[in-house]
Biopython code that builds the backbone (N, CA, C, O; Angstrom):
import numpy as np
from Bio.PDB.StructureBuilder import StructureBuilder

atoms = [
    (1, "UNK", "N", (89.057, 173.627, -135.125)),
    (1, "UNK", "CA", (88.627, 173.152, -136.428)),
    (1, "UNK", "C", (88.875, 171.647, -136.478)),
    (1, "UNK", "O", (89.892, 171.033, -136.156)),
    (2, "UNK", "N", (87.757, 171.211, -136.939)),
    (2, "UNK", "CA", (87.926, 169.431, -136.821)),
    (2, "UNK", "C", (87.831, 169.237, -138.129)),
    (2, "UNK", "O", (87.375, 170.125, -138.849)),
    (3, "UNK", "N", (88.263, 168.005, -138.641)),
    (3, "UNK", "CA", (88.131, 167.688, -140.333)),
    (3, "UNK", "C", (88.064, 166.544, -140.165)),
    (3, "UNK", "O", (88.955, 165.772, -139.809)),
    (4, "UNK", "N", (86.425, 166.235, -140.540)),
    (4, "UNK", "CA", (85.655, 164.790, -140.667)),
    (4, "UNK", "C", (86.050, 163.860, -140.179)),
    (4, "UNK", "O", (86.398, 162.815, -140.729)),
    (5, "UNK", "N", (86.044, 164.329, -138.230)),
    (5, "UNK", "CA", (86.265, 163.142, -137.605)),
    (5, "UNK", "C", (85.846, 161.895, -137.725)),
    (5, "UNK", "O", (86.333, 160.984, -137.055)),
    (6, "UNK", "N", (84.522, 161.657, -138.935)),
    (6, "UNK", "CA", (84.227, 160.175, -138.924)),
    (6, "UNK", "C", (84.952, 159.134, -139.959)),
    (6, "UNK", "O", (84.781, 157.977, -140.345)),
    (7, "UNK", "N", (85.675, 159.991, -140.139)),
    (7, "UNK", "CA", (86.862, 159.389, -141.459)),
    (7, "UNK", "C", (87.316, 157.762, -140.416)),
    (7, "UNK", "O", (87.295, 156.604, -140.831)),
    (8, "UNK", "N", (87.612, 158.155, -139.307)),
    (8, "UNK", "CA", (88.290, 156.963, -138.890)),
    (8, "UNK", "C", (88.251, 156.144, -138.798)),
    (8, "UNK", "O", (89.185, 155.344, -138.755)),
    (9, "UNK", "N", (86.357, 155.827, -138.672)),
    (9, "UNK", "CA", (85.804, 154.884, -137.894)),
    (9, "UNK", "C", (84.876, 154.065, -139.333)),
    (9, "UNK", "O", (84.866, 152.838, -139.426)),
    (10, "UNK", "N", (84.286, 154.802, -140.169)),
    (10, "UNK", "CA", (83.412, 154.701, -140.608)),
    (10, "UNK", "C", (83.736, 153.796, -142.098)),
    (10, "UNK", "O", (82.761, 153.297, -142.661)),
    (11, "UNK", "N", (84.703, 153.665, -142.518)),
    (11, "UNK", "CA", (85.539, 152.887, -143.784)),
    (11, "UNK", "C", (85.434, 151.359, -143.974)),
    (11, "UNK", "O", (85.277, 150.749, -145.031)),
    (12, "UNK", "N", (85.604, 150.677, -142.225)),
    (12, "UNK", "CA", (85.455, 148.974, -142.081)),
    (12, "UNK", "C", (83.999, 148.951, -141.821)),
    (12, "UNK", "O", (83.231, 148.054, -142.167)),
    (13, "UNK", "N", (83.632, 150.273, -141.032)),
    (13, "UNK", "CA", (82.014, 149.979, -140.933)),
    (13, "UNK", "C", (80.766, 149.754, -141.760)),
    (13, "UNK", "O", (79.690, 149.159, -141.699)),
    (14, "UNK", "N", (81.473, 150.546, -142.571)),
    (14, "UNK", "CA", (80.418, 150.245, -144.541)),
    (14, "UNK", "C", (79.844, 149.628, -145.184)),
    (14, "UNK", "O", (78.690, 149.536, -145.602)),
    (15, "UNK", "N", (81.378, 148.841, -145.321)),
    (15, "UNK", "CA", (81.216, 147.743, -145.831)),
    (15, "UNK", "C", (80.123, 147.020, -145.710)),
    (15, "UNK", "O", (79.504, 147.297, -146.738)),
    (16, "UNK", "N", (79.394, 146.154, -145.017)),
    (16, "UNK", "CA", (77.992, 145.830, -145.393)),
    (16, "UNK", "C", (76.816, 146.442, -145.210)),
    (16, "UNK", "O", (75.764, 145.802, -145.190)),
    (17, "UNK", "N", (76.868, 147.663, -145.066)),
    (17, "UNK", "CA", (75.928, 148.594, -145.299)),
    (17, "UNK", "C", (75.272, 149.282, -143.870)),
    (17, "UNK", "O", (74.168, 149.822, -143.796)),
    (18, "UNK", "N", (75.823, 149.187, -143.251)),
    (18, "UNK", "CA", (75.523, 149.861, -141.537)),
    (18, "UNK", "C", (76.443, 150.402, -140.737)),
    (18, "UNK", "O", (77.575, 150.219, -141.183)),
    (19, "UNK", "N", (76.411, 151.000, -139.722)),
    (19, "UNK", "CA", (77.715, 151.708, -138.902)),
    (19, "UNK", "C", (78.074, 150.764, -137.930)),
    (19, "UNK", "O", (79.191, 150.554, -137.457)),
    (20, "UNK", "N", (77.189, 150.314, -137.726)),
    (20, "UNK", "CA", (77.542, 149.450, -136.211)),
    (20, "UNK", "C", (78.048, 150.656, -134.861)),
    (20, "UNK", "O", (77.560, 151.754, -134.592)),
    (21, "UNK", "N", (79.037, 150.013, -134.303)),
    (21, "UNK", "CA", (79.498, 151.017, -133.181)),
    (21, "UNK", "C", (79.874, 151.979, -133.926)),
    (21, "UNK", "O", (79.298, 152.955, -133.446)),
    (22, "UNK", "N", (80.683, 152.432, -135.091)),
    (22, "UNK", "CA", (81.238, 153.444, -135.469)),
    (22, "UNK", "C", (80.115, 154.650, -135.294)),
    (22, "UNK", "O", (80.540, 155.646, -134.708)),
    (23, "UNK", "N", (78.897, 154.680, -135.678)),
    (23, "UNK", "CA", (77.895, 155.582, -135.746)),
    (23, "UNK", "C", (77.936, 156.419, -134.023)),
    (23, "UNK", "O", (78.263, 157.596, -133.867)),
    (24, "UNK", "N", (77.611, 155.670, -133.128)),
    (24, "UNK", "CA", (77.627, 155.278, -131.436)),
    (24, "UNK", "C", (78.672, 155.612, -131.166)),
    (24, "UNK", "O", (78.643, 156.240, -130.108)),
    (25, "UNK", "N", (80.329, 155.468, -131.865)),
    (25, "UNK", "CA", (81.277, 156.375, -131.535)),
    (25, "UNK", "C", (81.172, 157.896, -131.827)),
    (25, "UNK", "O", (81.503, 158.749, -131.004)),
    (26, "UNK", "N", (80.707, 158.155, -133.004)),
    (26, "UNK", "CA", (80.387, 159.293, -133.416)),
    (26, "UNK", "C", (79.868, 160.502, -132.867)),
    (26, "UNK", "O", (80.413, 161.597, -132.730)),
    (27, "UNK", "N", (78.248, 159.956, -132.455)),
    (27, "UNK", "CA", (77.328, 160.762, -131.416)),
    (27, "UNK", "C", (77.989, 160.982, -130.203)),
    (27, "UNK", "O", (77.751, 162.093, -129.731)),
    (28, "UNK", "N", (78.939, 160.092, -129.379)),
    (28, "UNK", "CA", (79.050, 160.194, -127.922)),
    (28, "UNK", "C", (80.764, 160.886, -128.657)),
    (28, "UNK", "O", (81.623, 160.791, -127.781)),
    (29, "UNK", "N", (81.326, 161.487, -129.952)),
    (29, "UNK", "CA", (82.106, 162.411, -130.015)),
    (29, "UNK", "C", (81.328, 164.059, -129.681)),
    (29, "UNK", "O", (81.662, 164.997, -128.958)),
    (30, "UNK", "N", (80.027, 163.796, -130.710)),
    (30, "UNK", "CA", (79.235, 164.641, -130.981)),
    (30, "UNK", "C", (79.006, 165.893, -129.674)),
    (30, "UNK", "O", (79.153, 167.113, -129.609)),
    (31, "UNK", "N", (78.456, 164.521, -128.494)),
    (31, "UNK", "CA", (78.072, 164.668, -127.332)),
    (31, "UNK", "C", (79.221, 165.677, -126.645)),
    (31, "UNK", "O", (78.893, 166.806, -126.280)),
    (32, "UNK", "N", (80.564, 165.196, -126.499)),
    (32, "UNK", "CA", (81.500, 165.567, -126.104)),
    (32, "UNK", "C", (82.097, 167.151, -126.288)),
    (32, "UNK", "O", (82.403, 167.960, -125.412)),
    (33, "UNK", "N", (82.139, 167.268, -127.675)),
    (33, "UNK", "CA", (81.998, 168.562, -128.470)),
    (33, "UNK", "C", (80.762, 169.660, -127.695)),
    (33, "UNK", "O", (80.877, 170.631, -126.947)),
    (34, "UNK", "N", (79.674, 169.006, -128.250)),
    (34, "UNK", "CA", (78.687, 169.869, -127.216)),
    (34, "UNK", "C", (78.609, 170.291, -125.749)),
    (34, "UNK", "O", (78.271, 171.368, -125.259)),
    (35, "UNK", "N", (79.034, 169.096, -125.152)),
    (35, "UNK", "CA", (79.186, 169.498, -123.817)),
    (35, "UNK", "C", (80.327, 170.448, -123.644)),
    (35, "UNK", "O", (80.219, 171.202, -122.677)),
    (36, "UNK", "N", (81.386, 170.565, -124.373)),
    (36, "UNK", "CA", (82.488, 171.352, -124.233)),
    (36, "UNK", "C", (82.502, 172.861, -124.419)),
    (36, "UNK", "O", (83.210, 173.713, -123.882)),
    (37, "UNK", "N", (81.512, 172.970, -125.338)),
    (37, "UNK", "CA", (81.324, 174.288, -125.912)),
    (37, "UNK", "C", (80.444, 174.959, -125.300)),
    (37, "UNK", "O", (80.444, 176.187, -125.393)),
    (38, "UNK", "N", (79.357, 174.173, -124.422)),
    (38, "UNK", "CA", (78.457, 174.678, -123.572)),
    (38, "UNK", "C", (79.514, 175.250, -121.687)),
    (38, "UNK", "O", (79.608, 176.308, -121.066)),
    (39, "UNK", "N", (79.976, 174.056, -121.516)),
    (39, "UNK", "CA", (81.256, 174.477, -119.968)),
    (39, "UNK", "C", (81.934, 175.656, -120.453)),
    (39, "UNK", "O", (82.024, 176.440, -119.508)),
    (40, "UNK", "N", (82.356, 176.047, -121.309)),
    (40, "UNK", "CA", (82.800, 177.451, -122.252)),
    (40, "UNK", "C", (81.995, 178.606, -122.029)),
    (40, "UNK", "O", (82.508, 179.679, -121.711)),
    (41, "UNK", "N", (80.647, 178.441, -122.188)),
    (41, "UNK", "CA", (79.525, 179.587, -121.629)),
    (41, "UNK", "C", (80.103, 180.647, -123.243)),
    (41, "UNK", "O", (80.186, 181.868, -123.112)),
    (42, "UNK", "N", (80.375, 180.118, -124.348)),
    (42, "UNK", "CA", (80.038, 181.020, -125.290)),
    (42, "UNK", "C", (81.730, 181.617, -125.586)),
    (42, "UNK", "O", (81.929, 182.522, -126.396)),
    (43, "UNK", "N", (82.898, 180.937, -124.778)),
    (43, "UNK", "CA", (84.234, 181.043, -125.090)),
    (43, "UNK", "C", (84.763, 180.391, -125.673)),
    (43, "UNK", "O", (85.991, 180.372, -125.586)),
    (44, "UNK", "N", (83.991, 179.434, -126.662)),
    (44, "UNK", "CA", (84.391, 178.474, -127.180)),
    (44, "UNK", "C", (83.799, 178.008, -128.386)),
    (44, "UNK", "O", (82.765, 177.342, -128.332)),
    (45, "UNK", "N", (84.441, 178.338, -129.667)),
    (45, "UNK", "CA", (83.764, 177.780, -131.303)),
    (45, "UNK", "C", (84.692, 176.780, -131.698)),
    (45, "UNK", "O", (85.894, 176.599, -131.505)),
    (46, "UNK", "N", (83.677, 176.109, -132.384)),
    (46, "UNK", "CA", (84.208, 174.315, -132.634)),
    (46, "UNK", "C", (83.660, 174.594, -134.082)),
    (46, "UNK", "O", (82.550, 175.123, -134.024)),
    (47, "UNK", "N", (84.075, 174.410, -135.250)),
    (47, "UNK", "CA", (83.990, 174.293, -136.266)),
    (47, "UNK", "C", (84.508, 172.997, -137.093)),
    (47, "UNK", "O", (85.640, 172.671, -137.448)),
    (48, "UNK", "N", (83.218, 172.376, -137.264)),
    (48, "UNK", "CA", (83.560, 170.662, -137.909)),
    (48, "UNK", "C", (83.079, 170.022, -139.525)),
    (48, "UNK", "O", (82.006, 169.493, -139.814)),
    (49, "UNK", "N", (84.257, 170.278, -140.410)),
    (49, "UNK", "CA", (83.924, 169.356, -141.332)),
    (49, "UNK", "C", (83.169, 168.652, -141.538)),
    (49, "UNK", "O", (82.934, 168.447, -140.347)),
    (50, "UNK", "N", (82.423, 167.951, -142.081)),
    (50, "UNK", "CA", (82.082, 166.131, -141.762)),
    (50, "UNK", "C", (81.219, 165.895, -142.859)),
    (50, "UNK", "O", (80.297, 166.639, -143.193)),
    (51, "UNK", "N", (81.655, 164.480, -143.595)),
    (51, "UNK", "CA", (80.755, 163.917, -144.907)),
    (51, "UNK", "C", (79.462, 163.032, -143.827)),
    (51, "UNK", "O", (78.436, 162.573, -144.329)),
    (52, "UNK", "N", (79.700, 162.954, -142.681)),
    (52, "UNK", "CA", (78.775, 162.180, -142.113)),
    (52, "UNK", "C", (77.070, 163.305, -141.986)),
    (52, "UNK", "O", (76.801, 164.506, -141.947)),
    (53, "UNK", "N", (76.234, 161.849, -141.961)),
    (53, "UNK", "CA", (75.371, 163.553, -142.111)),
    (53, "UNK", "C", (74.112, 162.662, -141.279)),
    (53, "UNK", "O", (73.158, 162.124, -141.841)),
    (54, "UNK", "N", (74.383, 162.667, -139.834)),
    (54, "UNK", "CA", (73.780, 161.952, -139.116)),
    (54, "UNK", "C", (72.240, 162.719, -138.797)),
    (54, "UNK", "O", (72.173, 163.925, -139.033)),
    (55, "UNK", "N", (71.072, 162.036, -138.285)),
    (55, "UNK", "CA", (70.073, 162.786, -138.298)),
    (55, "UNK", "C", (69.568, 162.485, -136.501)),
    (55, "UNK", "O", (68.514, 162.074, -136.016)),
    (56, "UNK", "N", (70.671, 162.848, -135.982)),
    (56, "UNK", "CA", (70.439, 161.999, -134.219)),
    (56, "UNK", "C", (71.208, 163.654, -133.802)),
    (56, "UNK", "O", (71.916, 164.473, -134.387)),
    (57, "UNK", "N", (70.510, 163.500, -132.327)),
    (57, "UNK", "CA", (71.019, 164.740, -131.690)),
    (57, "UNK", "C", (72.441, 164.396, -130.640)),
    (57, "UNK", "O", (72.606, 163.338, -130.033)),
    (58, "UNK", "N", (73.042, 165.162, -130.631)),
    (58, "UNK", "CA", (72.896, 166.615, -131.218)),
    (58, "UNK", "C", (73.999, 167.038, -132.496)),
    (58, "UNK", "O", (74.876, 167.901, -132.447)),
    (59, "UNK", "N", (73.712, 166.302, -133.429)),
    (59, "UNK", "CA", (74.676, 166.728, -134.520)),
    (59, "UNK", "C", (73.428, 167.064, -134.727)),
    (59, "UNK", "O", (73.160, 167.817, -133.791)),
    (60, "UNK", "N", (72.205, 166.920, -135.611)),
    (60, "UNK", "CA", (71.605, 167.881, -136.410)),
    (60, "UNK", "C", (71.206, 169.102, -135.995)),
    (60, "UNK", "O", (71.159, 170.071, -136.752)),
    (61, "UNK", "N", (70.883, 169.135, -134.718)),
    (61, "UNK", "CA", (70.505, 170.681, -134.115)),
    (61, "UNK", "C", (71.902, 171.529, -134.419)),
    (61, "UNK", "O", (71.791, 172.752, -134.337)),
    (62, "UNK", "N", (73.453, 170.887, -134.828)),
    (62, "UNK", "CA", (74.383, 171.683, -134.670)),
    (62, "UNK", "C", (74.894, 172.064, -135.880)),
    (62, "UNK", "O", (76.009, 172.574, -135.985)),
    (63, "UNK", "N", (74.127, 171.844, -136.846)),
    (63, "UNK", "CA", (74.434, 172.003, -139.056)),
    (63, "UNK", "C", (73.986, 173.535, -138.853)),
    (63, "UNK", "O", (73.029, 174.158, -138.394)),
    (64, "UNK", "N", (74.981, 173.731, -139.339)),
    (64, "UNK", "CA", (74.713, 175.204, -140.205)),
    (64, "UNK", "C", (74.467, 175.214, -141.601)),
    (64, "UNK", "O", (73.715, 175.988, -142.193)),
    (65, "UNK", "N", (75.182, 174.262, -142.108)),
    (65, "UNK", "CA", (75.237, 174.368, -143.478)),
    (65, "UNK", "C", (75.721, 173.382, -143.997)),
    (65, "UNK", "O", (76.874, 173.008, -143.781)),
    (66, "UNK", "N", (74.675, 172.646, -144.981)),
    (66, "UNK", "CA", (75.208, 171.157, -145.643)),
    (66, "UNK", "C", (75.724, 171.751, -146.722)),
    (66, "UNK", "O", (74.923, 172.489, -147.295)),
    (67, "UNK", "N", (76.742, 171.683, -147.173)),
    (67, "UNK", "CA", (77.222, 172.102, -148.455)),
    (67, "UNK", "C", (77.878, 170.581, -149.383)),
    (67, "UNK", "O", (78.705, 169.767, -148.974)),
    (68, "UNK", "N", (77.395, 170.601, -150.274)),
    (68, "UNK", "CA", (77.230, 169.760, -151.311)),
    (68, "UNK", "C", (76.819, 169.725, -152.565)),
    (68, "UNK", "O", (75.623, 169.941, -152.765)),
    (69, "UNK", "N", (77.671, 169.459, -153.657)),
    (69, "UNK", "CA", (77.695, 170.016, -154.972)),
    (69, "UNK", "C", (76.166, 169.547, -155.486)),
    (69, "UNK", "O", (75.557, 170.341, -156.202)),
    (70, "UNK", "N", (75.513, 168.220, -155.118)),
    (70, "UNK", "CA", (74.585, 167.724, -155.302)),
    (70, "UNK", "C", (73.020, 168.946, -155.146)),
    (70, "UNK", "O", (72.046, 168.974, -155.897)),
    (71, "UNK", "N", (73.206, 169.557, -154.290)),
    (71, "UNK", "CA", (72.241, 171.167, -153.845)),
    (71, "UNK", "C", (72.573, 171.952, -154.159)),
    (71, "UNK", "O", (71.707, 172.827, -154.159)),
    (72, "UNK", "N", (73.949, 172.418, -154.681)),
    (72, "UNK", "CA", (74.168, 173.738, -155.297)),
    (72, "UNK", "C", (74.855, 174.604, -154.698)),
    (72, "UNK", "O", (75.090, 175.765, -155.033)),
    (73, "UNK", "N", (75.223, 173.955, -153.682)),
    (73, "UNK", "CA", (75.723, 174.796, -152.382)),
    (73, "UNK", "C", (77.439, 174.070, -151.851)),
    (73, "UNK", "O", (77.842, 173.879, -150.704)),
    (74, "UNK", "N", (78.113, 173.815, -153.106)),
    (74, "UNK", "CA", (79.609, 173.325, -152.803)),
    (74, "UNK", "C", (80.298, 174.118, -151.576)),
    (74, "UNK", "O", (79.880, 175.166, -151.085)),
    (75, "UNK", "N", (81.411, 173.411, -151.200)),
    (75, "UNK", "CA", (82.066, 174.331, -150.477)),
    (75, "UNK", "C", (82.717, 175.014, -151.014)),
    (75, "UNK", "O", (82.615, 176.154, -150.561)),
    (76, "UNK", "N", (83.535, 174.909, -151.973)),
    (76, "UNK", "CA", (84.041, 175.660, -153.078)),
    (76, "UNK", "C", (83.257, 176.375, -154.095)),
    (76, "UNK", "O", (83.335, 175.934, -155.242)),
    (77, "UNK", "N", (82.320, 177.670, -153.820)),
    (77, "UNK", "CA", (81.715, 177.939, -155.044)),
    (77, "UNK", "C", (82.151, 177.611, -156.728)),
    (77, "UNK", "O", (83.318, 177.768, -157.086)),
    (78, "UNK", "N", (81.459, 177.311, -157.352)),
    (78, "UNK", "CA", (81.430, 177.052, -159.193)),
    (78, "UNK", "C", (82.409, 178.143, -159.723)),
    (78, "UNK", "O", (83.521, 178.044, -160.242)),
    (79, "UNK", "N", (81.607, 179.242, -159.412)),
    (79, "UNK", "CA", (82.521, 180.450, -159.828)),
    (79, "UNK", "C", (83.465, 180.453, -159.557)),
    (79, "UNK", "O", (84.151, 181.054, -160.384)),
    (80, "UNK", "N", (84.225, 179.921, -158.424)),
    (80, "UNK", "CA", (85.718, 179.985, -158.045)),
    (80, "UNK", "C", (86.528, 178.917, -158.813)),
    (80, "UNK", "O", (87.648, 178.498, -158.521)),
    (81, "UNK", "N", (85.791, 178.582, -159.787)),
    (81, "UNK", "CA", (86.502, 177.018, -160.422)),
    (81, "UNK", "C", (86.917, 177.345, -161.531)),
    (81, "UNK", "O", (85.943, 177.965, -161.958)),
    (82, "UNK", "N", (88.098, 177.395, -162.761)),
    (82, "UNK", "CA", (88.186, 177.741, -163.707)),
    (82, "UNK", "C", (88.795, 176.739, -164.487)),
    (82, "UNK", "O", (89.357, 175.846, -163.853)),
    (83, "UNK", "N", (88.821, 176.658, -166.149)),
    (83, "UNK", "CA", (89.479, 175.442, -166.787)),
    (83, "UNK", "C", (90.799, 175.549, -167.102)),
    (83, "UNK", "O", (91.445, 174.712, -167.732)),
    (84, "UNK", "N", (91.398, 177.089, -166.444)),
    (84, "UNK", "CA", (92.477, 177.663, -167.718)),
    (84, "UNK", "C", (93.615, 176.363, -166.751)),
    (84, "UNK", "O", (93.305, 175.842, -165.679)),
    (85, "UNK", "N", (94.672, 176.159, -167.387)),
    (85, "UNK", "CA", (95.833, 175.349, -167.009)),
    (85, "UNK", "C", (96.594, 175.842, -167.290)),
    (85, "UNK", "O", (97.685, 175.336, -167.024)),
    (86, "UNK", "N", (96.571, 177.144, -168.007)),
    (86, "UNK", "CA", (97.802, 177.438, -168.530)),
    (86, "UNK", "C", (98.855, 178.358, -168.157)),
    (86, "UNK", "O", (99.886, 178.752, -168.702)),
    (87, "UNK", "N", (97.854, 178.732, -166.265)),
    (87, "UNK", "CA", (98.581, 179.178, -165.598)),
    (87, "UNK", "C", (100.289, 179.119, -164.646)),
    (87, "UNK", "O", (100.629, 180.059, -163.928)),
]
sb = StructureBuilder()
sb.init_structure("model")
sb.init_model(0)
sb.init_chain("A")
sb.init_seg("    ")
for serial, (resi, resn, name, xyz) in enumerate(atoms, 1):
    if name == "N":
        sb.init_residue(resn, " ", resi, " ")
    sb.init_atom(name, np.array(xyz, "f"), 0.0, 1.0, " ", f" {name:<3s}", serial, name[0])
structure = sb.get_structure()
Protein backbone atom coordinates (compact mmCIF):
# COMPACT_ATOMS: atom_id res chain seq x y z
CA UNK A 1 0.00 0.00 0.00
CA UNK A 2 1.52 3.31 -1.11
CA UNK A 3 0.00 6.73 0.07
CA UNK A 4 0.41 9.49 -2.56
CA UNK A 5 3.81 9.01 -3.38
CA UNK A 6 3.71 12.35 -5.26
CA UNK A 7 3.31 14.24 -2.05
CA UNK A 8 7.11 14.61 -2.07
CA UNK A 9 8.03 15.93 -5.05
CA UNK A 10 5.21 17.84 -6.29
CA UNK A 11 4.73 20.97 -3.49
CA UNK A 12 8.13 23.18 -4.82
CA UNK A 13 7.07 21.98 -8.23
CA UNK A 14 3.66 23.98 -8.34
CA UNK A 15 4.42 26.69 -7.55
CA UNK A 16 4.56 28.26 -10.98
CA UNK A 17 2.28 26.13 -12.46
CA UNK A 18 4.17 22.96 -13.99
CA UNK A 19 5.92 19.76 -12.63
CA UNK A 20 9.09 20.06 -14.13
CA UNK A 21 11.19 16.88 -13.18
CA UNK A 22 8.84 16.08 -10.35
CA UNK A 23 6.14 14.78 -12.97
CA UNK A 24 9.36 12.56 -14.83
CA UNK A 25 10.10 11.43 -11.26
CA UNK A 26 6.74 10.21 -10.92
CA UNK A 27 6.20 8.12 -14.21
CA UNK A 28 9.75 6.42 -13.99
CA UNK A 29 8.16 5.58 -10.06
CA UNK A 30 5.09 4.56 -11.98
CA UNK A 31 7.30 2.53 -14.37
CA UNK A 32 9.03 0.81 -11.52
CA UNK A 33 5.82 -0.31 -9.72
CA UNK A 34 4.72 -1.82 -13.00
CA UNK A 35 7.61 -3.52 -13.83
CA UNK A 36 7.55 -5.06 -10.34
CA UNK A 37 4.23 -6.38 -10.32
CA UNK A 38 4.61 -7.81 -13.74
CA UNK A 39 8.45 -9.95 -12.51
CA UNK A 40 5.72 -11.18 -9.78
CA UNK A 41 3.71 -13.01 -12.66
CA UNK A 42 0.43 -12.11 -10.63
CA UNK A 43 2.19 -12.59 -6.85
CA UNK A 44 2.16 -9.31 -6.37
CA UNK A 45 -0.72 -6.32 -5.56
CA UNK A 46 0.41 -2.77 -5.24
CA UNK A 47 -2.32 -0.64 -4.13
CA UNK A 48 -1.66 3.30 -4.52
CA UNK A 49 -3.30 6.30 -3.16
CA UNK A 50 -2.53 9.32 -5.22
CA UNK A 51 -4.12 13.04 -5.66
CA UNK A 52 -1.87 13.01 -8.78
CA UNK A 53 -3.96 12.17 -11.68
CA UNK A 54 -1.49 11.88 -14.48
CA UNK A 55 -2.80 11.03 -18.05
CA UNK A 56 0.78 9.29 -19.32
CA UNK A 57 1.32 5.56 -19.25
CA UNK A 58 1.35 3.61 -17.39
CA UNK A 59 -0.44 5.27 -14.54
CA UNK A 60 -3.66 5.68 -16.49
CA UNK A 61 -3.97 2.17 -17.87
CA UNK A 62 -3.43 1.35 -13.95
CA UNK A 63 -6.80 3.62 -12.26
CA UNK A 64 -9.32 1.65 -11.06
CA UNK A 65 -11.05 4.18 -9.53
CA UNK A 66 -10.86 8.04 -9.30
CA UNK A 67 -12.66 8.72 -6.28
CA UNK A 68 -13.44 12.27 -5.62
CA UNK A 69 -16.09 14.13 -3.83
CA UNK A 70 -16.26 16.44 -6.94
CA UNK A 71 -18.02 13.00 -9.05
CA UNK A 72 -19.77 11.58 -6.34
CA UNK A 73 -17.62 8.92 -5.79
CA UNK A 74 -15.60 10.04 -2.32
CA UNK A 75 -13.50 7.68 -0.74
CA UNK A 76 -15.38 7.93 2.23
CA UNK A 77 -19.00 7.40 1.18
CA UNK A 78 -21.66 10.54 2.28
CA UNK A 79 -23.60 8.05 4.07
CA UNK A 80 -20.79 7.14 6.28
CA UNK A 81 -20.57 10.85 7.37
CA UNK A 82 -22.72 12.02 10.23
CA UNK A 83 -23.19 15.56 12.15
CA UNK A 84 -23.95 14.04 15.60
CA UNK A 85 -20.83 15.24 18.05
CA UNK A 86 -22.35 14.25 20.75
CA UNK A 87 -20.87 11.09 20.69
Amino acid sequence: MLDQPSQAGFPDETRDGGFGTARATLLDLYKTIQASVEAFRGGLQVIVVEHADLDDEPFRSAVRACRRRSNGEALVPEHWITCDTDE
